[in-house]
C-alpha positions in Angstrom: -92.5 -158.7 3.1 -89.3 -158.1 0.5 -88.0 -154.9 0.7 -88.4 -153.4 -2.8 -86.6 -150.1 -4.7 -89.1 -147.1 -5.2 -88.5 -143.7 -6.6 -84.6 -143.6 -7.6 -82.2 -142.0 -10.5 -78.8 -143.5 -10.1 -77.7 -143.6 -13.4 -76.0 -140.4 -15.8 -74.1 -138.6 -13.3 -71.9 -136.5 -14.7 -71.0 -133.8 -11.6 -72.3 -132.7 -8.2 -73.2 -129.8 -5.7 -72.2 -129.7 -2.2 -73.7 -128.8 0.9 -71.5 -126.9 4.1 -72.9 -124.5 6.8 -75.6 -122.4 5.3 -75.7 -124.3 2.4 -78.4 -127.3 1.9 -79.1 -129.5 -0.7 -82.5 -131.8 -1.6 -83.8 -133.8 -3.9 -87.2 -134.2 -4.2 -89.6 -137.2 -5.6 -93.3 -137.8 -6.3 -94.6 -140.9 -4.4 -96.4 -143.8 -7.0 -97.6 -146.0 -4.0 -98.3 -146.7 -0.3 -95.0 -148.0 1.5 -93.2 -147.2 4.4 -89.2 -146.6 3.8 -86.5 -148.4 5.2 -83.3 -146.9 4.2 -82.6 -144.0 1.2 -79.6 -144.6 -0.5 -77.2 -141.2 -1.9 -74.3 -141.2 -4.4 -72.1 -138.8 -2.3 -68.1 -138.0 -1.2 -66.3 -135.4 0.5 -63.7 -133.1 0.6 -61.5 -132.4 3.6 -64.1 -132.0 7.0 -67.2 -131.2 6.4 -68.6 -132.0 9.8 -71.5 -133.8 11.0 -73.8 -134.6 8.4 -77.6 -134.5 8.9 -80.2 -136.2 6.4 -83.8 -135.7 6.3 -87.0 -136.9 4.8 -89.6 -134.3 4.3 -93.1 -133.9 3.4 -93.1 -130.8 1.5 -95.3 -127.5 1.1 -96.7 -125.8 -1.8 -93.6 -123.9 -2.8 -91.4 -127.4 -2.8 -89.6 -126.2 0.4 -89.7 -128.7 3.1 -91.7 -128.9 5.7 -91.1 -130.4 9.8 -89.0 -133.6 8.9 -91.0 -137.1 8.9 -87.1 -138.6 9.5 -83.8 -137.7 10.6 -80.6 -139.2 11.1 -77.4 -137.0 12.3 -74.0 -138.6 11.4 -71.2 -137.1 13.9 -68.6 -135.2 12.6 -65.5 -134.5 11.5 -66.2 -136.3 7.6 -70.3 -137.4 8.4 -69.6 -140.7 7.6 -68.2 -140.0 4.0 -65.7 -141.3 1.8 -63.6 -139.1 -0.1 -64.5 -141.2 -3.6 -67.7 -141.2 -4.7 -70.1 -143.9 -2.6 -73.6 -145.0 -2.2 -74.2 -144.4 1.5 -77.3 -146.0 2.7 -78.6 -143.9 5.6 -81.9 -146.1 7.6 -84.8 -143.8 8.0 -88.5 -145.3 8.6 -91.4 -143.3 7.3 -94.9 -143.3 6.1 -95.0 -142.1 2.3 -98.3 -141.4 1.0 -99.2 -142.4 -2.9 -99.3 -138.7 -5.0 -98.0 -137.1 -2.8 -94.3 -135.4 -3.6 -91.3 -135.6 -0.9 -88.0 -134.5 -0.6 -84.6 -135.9 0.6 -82.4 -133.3 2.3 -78.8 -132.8 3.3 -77.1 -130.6 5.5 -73.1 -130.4 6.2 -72.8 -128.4 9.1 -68.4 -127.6 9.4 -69.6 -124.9 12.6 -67.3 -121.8 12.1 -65.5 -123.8 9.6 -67.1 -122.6 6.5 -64.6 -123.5 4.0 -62.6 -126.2 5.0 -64.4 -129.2 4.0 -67.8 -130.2 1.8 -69.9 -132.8 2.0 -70.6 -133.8 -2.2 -74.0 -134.8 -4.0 -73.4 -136.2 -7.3 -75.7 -135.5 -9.8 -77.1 -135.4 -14.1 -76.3 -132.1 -14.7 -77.1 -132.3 -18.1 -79.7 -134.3 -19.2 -81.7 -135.0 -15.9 -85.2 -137.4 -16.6 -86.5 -137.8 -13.4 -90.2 -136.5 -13.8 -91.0 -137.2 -10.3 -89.3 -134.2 -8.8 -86.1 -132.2 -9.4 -82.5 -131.1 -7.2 -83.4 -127.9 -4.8 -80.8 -126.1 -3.0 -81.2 -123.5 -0.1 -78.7 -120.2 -0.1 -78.7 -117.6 2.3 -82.2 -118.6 3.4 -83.8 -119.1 -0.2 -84.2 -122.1 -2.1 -84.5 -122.5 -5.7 -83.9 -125.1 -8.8 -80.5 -126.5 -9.8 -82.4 -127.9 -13.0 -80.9 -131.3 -12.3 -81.2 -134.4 -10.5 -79.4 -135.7 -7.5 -78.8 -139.7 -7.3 -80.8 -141.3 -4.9 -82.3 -144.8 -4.3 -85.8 -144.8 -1.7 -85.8 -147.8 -0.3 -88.9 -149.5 1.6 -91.9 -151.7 2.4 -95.0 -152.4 0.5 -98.1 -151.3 2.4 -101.2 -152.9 1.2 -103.9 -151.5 2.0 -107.6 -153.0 3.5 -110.0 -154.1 0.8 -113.6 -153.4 1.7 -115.2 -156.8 1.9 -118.1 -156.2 -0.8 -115.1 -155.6 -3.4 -113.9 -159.3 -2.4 -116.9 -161.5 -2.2 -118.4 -160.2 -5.2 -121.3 -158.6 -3.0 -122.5 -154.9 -4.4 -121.5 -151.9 -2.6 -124.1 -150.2 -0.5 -125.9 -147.6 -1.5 -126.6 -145.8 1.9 -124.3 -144.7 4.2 -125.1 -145.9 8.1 -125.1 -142.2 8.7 -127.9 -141.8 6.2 -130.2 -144.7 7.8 -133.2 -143.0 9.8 -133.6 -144.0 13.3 -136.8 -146.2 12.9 -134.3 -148.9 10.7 -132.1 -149.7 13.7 -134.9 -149.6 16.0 -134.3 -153.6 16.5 -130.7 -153.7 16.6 -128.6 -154.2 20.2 -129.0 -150.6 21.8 -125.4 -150.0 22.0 -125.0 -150.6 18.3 -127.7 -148.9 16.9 -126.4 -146.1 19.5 -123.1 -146.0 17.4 -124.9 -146.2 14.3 -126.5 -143.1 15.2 
């Protein structure tokens, strides 16, 4: 199966945020279908060393932080695999994303003891953000909160389709009663260990 573009906003950038040490960054995005993603892509540069670089797909909880990560991927230091001009990196990360349901893409420069002498650069619309499946997040001192923009960001993946039941192909009504429903004395006939499952 072709590998098709899902949620993204990479258009309109007009500036950026940046992650080092104690400071994260994440974007986060509202799931329109089943698929499993290959590869997010992130309009990002650096300045100086930021270190390794660590980038994460999360499911999130009901305060938009994130939750355990569904994907990781650590790039070593000293720059985390950044350029110092602005550059779609494509970082491969395989998860199952669940239709509804709202994600987020994190980012982490981690200079250790270095705090200030390199950053690790998300660009972003700053201005007139219009992605309405989510919003940019950034975590401080242990807190995060809104940047009341939008990160660029391209999710990447696989169609999953999902089984049809076979009444809704053939044409054939659904049925009515569930097997857990059907009294014993119905399956009476049926091959013991069968009727024992339906049971």
């Amino acid at each position: 199966m072709a590998e098709e573009l899902f949620q993204n906003y990479n258009a309109g950038d007009d500036g950026a945020a940046y992650s080092n040490n104690g400071r994260r960054l994440m974007q986060t995005f509202t799931v329109s279908e089943w698929h499993r993603t290959t590869k997010l892509k992130l309009l990002m540069y650096r300045t100086g060393s930021p270190g390794a670089l660590t980038v994460s797909l999360h499911p999130l909880d009901g305060s938009n932080e994130p939750l355990t990560s569904l994907a990781s991927l650590n790039i070593p230091s000293p720059f985390g695999g950044l350029d110092l001009a602005a550059t779609w990196e494509t970082f491969f990360l395989a998860a199952l994303l669940e239709t509804g349901v709202k994600y987020g893409i994190s980012i982490w420069a981690n200079a250790a003891g270095q705090p200030y002498t390199g950053r690790a650069y998300w660009r972003a619309d700053t201005t007139s953000p219009t992605y309405a499946g989510g919003e940019a997040r950034r975590r401080l001192g242990g807190t995060w909160s809104d940047l009341g923009y939008d990160f660029m960001f391209e999710e990447h993946g696989d169609k999953i389709i999902l089984p049809t039941p076979v009444y809704a192909v053939a044409g054939i009504a659904a049925p009515s009663v569930a097997i857990a429903d059907v009294p014993p004395s119905s399956v009476g006939g049926l091959n013991p260990a069968l009727a024992e499952l339906m049971l």
